[in-house]
MDAnalysis code that builds the backbone (N, CA, C; Angstrom):
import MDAnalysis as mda
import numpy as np

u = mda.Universe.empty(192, n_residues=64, atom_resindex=np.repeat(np.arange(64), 3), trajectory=True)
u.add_TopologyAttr("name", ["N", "CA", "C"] * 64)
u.add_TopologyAttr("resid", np.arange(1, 65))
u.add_TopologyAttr("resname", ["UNK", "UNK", "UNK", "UNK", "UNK", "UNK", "UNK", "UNK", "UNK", "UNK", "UNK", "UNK", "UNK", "UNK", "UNK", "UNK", "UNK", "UNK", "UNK", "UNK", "UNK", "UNK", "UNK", "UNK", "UNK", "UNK", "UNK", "UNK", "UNK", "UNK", "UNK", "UNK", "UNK", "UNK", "UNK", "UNK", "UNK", "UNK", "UNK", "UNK", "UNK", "UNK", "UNK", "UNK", "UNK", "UNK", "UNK", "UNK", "UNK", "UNK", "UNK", "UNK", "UNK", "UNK", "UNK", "UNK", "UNK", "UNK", "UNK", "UNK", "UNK", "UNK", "UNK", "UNK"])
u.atoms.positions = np.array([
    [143.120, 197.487, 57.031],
    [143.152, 197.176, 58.451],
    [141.728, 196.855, 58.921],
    [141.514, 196.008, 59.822],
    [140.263, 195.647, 60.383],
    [139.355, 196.292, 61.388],
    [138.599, 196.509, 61.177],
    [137.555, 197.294, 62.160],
    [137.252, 196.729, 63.209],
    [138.073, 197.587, 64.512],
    [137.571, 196.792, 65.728],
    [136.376, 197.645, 66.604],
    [135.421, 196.928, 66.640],
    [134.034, 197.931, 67.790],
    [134.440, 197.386, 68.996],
    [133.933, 198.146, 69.739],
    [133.974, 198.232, 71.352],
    [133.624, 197.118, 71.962],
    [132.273, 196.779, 71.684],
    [131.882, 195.174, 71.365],
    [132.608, 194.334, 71.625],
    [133.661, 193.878, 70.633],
    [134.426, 193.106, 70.501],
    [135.742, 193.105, 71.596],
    [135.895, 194.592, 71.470],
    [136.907, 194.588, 72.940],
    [136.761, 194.128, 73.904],
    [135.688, 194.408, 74.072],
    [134.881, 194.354, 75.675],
    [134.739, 192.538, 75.536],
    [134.339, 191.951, 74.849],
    [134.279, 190.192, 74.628],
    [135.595, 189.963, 74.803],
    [136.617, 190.994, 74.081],
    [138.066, 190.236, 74.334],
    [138.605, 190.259, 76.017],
    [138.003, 191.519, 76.317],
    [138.390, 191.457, 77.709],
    [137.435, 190.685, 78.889],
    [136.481, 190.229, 78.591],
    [135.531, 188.964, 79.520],
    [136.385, 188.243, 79.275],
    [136.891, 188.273, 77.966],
    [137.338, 186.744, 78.108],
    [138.657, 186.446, 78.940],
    [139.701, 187.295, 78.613],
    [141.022, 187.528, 79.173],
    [140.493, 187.616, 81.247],
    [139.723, 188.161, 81.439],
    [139.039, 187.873, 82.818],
    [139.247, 186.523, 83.384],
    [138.313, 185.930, 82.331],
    [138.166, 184.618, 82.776],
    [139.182, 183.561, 82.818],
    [139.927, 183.975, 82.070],
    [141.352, 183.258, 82.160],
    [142.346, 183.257, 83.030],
    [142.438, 185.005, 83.326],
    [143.282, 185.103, 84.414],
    [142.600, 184.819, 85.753],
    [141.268, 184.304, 85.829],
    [140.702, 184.045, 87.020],
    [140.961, 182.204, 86.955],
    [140.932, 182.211, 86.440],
    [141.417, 180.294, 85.853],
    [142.693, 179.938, 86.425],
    [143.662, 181.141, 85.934],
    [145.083, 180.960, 86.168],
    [145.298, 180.994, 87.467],
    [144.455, 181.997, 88.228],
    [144.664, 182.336, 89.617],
    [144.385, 180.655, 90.368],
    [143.538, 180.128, 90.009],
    [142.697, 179.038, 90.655],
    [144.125, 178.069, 90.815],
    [144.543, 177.997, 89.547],
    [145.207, 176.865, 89.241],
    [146.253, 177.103, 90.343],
    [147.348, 179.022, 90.567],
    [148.384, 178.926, 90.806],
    [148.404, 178.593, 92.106],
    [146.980, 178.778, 92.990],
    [146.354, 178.605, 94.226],
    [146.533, 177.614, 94.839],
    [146.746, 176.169, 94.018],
    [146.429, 174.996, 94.668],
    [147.781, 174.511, 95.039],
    [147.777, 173.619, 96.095],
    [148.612, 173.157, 96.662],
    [149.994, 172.354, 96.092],
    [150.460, 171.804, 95.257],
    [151.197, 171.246, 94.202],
    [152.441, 170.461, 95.628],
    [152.194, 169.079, 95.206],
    [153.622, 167.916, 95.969],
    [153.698, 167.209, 94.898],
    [154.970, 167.269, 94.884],
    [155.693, 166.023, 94.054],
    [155.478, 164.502, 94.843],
    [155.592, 164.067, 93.852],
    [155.528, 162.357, 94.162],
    [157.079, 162.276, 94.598],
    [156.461, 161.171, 95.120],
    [158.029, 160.615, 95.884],
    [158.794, 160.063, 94.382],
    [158.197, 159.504, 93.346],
    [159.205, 158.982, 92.232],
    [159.779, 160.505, 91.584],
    [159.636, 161.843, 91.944],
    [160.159, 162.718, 91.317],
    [161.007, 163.449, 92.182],
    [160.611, 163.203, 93.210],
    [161.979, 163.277, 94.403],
    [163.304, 162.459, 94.630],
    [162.909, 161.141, 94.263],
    [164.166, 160.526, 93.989],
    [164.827, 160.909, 92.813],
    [164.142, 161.136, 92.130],
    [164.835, 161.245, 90.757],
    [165.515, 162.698, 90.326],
    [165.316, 163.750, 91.235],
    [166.131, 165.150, 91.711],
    [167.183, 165.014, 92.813],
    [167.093, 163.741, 93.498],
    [167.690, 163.509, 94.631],
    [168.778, 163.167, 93.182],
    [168.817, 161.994, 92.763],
    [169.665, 160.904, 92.158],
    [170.685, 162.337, 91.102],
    [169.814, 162.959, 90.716],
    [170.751, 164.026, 89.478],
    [171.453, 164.957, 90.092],
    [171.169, 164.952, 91.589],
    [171.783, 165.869, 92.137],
    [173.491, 165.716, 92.290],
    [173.079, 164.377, 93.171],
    [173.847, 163.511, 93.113],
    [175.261, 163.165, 92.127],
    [174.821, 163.635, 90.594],
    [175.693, 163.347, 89.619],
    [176.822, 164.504, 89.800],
    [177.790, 164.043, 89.277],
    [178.747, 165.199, 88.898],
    [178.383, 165.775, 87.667],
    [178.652, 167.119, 87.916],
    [178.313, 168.041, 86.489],
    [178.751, 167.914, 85.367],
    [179.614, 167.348, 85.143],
    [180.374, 167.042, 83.636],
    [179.706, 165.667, 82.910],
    [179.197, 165.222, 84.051],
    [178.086, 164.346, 83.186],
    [177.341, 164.889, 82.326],
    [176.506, 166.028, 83.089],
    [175.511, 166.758, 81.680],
    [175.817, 167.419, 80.850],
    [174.939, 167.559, 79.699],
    [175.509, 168.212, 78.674],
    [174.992, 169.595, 78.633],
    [175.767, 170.660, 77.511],
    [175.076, 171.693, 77.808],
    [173.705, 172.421, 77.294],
    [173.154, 173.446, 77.446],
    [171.958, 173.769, 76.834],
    [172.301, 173.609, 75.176],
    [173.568, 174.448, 75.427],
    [173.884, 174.580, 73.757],
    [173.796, 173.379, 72.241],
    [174.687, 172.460, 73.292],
    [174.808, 171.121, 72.827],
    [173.176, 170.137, 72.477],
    [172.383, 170.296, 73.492],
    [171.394, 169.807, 73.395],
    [170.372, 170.512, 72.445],
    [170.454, 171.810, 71.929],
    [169.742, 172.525, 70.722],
    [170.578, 172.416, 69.586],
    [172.227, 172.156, 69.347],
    [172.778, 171.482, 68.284],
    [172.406, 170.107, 67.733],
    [172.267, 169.126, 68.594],
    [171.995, 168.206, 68.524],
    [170.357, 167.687, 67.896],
    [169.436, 169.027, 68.340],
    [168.241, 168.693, 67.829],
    [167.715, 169.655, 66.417],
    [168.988, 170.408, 66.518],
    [168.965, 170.847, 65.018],
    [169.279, 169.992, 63.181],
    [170.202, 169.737, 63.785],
    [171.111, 168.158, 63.250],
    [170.094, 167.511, 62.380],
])
C-alpha cells in the first residue's frame, strides 16, 4: 500500500478547493438558451410520445 504524508493531503485538498470554487463560478452565471434550442423543445414537445423510443431500446441498439 502507498504512503500517504500530510503533504500530499493537504495539496489534494488545495486542490479540490480550487475546483469547487471553479464550480461555484461556473454554477453562478446566468445560462439562456438560444432561441434555436427553444424551438427545438417547443417542436418535441409537440410530438406525440409513441414517436420516441425508449431509454431501453436506445442502449440495445447501441450495444448491437
Amino acid at each position: 500500500m502507498e504512503n500517504i504524508t500530510l503533504t500530499q493531503i493537504h495539496k489534494d485538498l488545495l486542490a479540490l478547493k480550487q475546483e469547487v470554487a471553479h464550480i461555484r463560478l461556473v454554477m453562478d452565471e446566468d445560462f439562456e438558451l438560444s432561441d434555436h434550442v427553444v424551438k427545438g423543445v417547443e417542436e418535441s414537445r409537440k410530438r406525440p410520445a409513441k414517436e420516441f423510443i425508449s431509454n431501453e431500446a436506445m442502449r440495445a441498439e447501441f450495444r448491437a
